[in-house]
KOLNUMI-957917 format. One record per residue (C-alpha): residue number from 1; residue in three letters; x, y, z. Coordinates in steps of 0.5 Angstrom, whole numbers. Example, Ala and Ser with C-alpha at 12.3 -4.5 7.8 and 13.67 -1.06 7.14 Angstrom:
# KOLNUMI-957917
i, aa, c1, c2, c3
1, ala, 25, -9, 16
2, ser, 27, -2, 14
//
This chain:
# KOLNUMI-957917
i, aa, c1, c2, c3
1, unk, 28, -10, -24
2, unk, 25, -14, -17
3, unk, 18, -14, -15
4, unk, 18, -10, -10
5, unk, 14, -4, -8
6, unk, 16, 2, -10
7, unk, 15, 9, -9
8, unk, 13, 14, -14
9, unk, 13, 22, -14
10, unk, 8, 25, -19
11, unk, 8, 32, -21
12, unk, 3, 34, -28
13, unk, 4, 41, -30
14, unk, 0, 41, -36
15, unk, -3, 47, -40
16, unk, -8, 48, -44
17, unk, -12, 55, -47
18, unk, -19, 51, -46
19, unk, -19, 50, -38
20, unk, -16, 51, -31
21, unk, -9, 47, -31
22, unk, -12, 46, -24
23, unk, -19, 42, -27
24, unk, -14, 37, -31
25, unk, -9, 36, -25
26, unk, -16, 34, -22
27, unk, -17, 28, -28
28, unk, -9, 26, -27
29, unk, -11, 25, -20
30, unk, -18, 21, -21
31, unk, -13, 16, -25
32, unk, -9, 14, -18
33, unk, -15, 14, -15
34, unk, -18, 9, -19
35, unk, -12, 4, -19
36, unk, -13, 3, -12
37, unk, -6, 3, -10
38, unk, -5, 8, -4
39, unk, -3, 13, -5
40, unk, -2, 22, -1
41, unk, -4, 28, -6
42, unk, 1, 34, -3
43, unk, 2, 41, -6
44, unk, 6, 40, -11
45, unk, 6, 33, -13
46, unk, 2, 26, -11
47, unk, 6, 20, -7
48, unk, 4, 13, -10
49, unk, 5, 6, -8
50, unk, 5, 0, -12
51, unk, 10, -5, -17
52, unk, 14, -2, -23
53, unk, 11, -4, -28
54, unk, 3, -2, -24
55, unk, 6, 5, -24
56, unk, 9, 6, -31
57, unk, 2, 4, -33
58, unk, -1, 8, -29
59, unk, 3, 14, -32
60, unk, 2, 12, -39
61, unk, -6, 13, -37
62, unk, -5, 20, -33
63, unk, -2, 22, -40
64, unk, -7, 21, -44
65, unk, -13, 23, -39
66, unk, -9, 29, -40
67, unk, -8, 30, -47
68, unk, -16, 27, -47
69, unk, -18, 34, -43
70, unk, -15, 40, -47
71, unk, -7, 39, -46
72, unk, -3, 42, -51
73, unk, 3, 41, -48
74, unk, 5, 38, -40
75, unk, 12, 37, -36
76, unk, 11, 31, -32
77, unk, 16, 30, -27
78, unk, 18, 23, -24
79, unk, 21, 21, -17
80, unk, 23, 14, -15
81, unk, 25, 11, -10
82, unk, 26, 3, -9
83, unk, 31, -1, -5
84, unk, 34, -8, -7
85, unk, 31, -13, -3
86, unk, 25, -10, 1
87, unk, 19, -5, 0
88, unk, 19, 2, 0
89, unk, 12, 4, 2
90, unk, 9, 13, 4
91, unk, 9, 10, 11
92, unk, 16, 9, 12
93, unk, 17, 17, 12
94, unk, 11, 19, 14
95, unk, 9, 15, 20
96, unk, 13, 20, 25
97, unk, 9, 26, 22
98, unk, 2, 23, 23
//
């Protein structure tokens, strides 16, 4: 794997019977936002931008945010766009609508 910039879809779709889903999504988002890499919340999932081996370690740390706060079960839905030879950034497919 190349050391590019990669771009990574996260969704977390956690249940729990002791709060909202909504307060524990909310923790899984604090996780991005503390790495310092950009990144775009959107309805369904969140975009984040940064290296391979950043973003796995990042989704190892949304998992245990979550399960630390009350999730019994998750679905947790991974898209990943990289390219060969050159960085995949969110600018790349949102400038034009910005």
């Amino acid at each position: 794997m190349n050391n590019n910039t990669i771009n990574l879809a996260i969704q977390v779709l956690p249940q729990s019977n002791k709060q909202h889903p909504y307060s524990i999504v909310d923790k899984a988002i604090e996780v991005i936002q503390k790495s310092g890499l950009p990144y775009k919340v959107c309805p369904f999932e969140t975009v984040v931008e940064g290296k391979w081996d950043e973003l796995m370690a990042m989704v190892k740390e949304i998992h245990e945010v979550c399960y630390a706060n009350n999730t019994q079960s998750m679905m947790c839905y991974l898209k990943i766009q990289t390219r060969n030879s050159e960085d995949v950034t969110i600018n790349d497919k949102m400038e034009k609508y910005q």
